[in-house]
C-alpha positions in Angstrom: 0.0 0.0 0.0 1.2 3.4 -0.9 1.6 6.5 1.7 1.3 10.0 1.2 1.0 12.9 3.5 -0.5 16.6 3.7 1.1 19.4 3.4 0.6 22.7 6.0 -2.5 24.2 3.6 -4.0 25.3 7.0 -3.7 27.1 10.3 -0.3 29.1 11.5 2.1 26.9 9.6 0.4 27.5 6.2 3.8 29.3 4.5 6.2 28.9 2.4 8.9 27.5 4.3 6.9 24.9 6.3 5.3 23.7 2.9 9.0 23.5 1.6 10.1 21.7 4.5 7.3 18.7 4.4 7.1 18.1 0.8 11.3 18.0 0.9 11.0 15.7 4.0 7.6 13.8 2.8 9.9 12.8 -1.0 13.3 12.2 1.2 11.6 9.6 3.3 9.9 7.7 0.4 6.3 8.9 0.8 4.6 8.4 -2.6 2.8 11.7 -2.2 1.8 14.8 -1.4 -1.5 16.5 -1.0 -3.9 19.6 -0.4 -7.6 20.2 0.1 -10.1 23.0 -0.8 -11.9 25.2 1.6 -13.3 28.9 0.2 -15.2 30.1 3.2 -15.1 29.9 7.0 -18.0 29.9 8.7 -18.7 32.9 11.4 -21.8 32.0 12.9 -21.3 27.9 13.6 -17.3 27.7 15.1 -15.7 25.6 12.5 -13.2 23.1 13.0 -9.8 24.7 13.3 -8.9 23.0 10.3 -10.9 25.2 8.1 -10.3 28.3 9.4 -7.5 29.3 7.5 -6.7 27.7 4.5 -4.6 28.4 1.5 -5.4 27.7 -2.2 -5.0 24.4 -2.9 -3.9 24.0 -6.8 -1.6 26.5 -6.4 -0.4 25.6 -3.3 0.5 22.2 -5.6 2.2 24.3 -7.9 4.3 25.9 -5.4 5.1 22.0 -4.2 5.9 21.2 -7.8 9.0 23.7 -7.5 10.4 21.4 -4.8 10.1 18.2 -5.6 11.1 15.9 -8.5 9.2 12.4 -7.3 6.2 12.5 -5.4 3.0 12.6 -6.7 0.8 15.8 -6.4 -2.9 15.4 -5.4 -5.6 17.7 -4.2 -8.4 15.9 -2.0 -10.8 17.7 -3.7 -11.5 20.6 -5.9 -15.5 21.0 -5.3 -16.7 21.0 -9.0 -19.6 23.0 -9.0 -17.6 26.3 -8.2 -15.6 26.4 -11.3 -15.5 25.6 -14.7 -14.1 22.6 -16.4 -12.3 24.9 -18.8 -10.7 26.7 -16.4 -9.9 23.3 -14.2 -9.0 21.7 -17.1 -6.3 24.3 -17.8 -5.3 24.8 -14.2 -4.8 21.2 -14.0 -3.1 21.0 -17.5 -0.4 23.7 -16.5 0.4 21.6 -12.5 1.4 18.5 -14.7 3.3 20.2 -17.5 5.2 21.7 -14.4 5.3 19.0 -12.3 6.7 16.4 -15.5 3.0 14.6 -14.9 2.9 14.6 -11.4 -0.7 15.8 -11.1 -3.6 13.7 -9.5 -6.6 15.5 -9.7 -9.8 15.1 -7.3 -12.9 16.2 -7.9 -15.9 16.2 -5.0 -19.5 18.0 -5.0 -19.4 20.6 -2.1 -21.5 20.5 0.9 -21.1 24.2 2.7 -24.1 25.9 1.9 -22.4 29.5 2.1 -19.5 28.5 -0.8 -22.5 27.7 -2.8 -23.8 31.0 -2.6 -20.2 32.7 -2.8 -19.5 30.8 -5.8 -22.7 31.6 -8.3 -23.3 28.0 -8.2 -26.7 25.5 -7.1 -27.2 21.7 -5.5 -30.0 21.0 -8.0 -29.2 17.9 -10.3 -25.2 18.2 -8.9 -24.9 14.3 -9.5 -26.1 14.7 -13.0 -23.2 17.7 -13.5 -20.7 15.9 -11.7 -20.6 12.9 -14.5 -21.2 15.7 -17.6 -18.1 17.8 -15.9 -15.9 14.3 -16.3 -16.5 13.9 -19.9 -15.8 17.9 -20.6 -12.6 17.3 -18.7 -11.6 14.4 -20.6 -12.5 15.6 -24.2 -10.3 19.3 -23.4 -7.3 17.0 -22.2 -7.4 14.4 -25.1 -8.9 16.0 -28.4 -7.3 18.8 -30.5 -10.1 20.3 -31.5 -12.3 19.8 -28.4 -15.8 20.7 -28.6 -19.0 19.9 -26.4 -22.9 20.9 -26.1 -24.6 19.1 -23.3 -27.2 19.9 -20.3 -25.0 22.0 -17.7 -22.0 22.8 -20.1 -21.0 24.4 -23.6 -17.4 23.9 -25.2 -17.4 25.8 -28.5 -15.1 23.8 -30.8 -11.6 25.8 -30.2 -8.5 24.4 -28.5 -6.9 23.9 -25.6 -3.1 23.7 -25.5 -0.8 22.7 -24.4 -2.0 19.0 -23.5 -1.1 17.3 -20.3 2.1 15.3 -19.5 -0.1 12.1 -18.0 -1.6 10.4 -21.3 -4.3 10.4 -21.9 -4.7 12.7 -18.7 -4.3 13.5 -15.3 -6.0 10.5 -13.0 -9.4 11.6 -12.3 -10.2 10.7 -8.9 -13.9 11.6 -6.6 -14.9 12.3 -3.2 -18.1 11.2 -1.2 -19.9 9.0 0.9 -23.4 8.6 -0.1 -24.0 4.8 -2.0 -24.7 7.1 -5.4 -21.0 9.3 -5.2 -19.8 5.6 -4.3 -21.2 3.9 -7.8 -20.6 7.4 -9.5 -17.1 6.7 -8.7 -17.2 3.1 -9.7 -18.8 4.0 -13.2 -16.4 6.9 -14.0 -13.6 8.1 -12.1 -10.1 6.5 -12.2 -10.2 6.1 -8.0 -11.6 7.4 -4.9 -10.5 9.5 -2.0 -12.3 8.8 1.5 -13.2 11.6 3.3 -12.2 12.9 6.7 -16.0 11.8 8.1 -15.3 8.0 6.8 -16.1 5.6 9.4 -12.8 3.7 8.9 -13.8 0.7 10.5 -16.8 0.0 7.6 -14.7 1.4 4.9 -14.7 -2.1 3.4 -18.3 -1.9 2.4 -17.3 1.9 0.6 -14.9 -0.2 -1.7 -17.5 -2.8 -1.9 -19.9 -0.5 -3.4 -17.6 1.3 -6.0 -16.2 -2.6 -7.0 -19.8 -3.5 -7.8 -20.4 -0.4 -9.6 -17.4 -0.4 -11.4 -17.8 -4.4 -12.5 -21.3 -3.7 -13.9 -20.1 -0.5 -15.9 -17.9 -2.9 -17.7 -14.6 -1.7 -16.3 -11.9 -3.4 -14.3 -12.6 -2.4 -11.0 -9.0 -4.0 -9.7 -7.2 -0.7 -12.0 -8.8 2.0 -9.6 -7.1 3.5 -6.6 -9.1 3.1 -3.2 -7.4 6.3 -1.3 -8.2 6.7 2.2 -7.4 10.4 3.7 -5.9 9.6 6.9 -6.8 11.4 9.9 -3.3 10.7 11.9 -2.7 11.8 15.2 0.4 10.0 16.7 0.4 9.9 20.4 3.5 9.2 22.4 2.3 6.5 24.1 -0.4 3.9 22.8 -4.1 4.2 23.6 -6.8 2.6 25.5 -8.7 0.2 22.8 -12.0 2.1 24.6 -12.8 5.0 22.7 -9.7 4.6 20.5 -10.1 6.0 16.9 -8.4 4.0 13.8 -5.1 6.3 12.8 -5.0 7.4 16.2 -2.5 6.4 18.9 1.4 5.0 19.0 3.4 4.4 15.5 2.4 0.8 16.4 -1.1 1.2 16.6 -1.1 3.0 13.6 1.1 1.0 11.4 -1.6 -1.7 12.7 -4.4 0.4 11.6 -2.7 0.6 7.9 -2.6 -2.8 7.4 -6.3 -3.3 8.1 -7.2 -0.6 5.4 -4.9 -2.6 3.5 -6.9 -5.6 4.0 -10.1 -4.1 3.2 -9.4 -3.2 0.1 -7.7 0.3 0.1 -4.7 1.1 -1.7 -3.3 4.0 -0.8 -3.5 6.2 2.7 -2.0 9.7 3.0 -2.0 11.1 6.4 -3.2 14.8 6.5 -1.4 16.5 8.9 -3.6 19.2 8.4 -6.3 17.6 10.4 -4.6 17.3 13.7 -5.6 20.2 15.5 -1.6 20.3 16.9 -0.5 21.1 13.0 -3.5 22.5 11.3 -4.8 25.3 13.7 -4.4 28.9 13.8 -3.3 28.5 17.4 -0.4 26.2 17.0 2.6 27.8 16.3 4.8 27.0 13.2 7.9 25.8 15.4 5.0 23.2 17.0 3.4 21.9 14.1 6.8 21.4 12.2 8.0 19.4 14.9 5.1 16.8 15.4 5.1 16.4 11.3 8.9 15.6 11.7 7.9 12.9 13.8 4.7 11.4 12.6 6.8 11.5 8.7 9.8 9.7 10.7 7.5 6.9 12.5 5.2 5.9 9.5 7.7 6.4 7.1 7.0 3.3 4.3 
């Protein structure tokens, strides 16, 4: 099983140098990859989590990661579709590969805060139906010369769109969700999935499950897709009480453990996301802090 890891994207360590210093340290230690998320808005009336209080961008925080690497991969855990357009994805994600020498996976997921709709122009209705339209518009801009597309949600005049991306025929496409339709959507279209940080690790088995089946009656190989779980690490010095323990949470050892039963039910890749451990991704941890606990939760699960 492959192993990735966030980089700082949120909170007080969110800056160049820390970014500079886990994706040197992440490719050093023979992590496969590197990732970011998306968040627009940060809710003022409901405390968010302190993960999504401050967050940077998260394509061009890849881009930035790009610079300073040579050999991990590069994949965001998830652009939220409906608030942008697959032209301007398309080329965003186009220009992080050419850069990156095809480094680039890109995830896609739906949205669910109701104020980024409204921020962004965009709407819930039918979002299912304009998630599996967006797909093809993606793929037809990355592989056709001349690409050109009239459909329910989305209008491509025929024109190009150059330069093409290093990956061929494109960048891995790779969904969010939890819901059993995001799960068969996945399974019918997408080249992999990415868990989210609400996944109930202990029944992800039945996640996999769902997109397999999916997958097998769409006709395609559902053994080729990439079952990526987003990791919600937090290394304690000491192990944990089995009461109340959460799966990624505890000593090295409890964690390695935890690895290999994600292994066994079917995933195929875990990155931890620092991010999400309030000790690295909040506001009110210090750089200096956060740097330190990434240092060691990189050195204990290196692969």
């Amino acid at each position: 099983m492959k192993l990735g890891c966030g980089i700082p994207i949120s909170g007080a360590w969110a800056s160049p140098e820390p970014i500079v210093h886990v994706a040197a340290r992440a490719e050093e230690l023979g992590y496969d990859s590197v990732w970011t998320f998306q968040r627009l808005l940060s809710d003022v009336d409901n405390a968010p989590a302190p993960v999504y209080r401050s967050v940077l961008d998260p394509l061009i925080s890849l881009g930035f990661a790009a610079a300073v690497t040579s050999r991990v991969r590069l994949g965001v855990a998830v652009v939220n579709l409906p608030f942008i357009s697959p032209a301007l994805l398309a080329k965003q994600a186009t220009t992080i590969d050419v850069l990156s020498h095809g480094r680039l996976d890109l995830g896609l997921g739906l949205g669910w805060s109701d104020d980024e709709f409204a921020a962004s122009g965009a709407t819930k209705i039918r979002v299912g139906r304009r998630a599996e339209e967006y797909v093809r518009v993606l793929r037809t801009l990355w592989t056709v010369d001349e690409p050109e597309h009239h459909g329910e949600f989305y209008e491509i005049p025929r024109s190009r769109q150059d330069p093409k991306p290093v990956q061929q025929p494109h960048p891995p496409i790779l969904m969010g969700g939890i819901a059993a339709a995001a799960l068969r959507r996945v399974g019918r279209i997408a080249d992999g999935w990415i868990s989210s940080s609400r996944q109930d690790l202990t029944t992800i088995a039945d996640a996999v499950a769902t997109i397999r089946t999916a997958a097998d009656e769409a006709g395609r190989d559902s053994a080729s897709l990439r079952y990526i779980c987003r990791g919600v690490v937090k290394l304690q010095p000491a192990p944990l009480a089995r009461a109340g323990r959460t799966p990624l949470a505890g000593s090295a050892d409890q964690i390695k453990a935890d690895l290999h039963e994600l292994e066994a039910a079917g995933i195929t890749e875990v990155f931890a996301d620092l991010n999400f451990d309030p000790r690295m991704g909040s506001p009110d941890v210090t750089p200096d802090e956060a740097l330190t606990l990434a240092d060691a939760t990189l050195e204990a699960l290196r692969p």
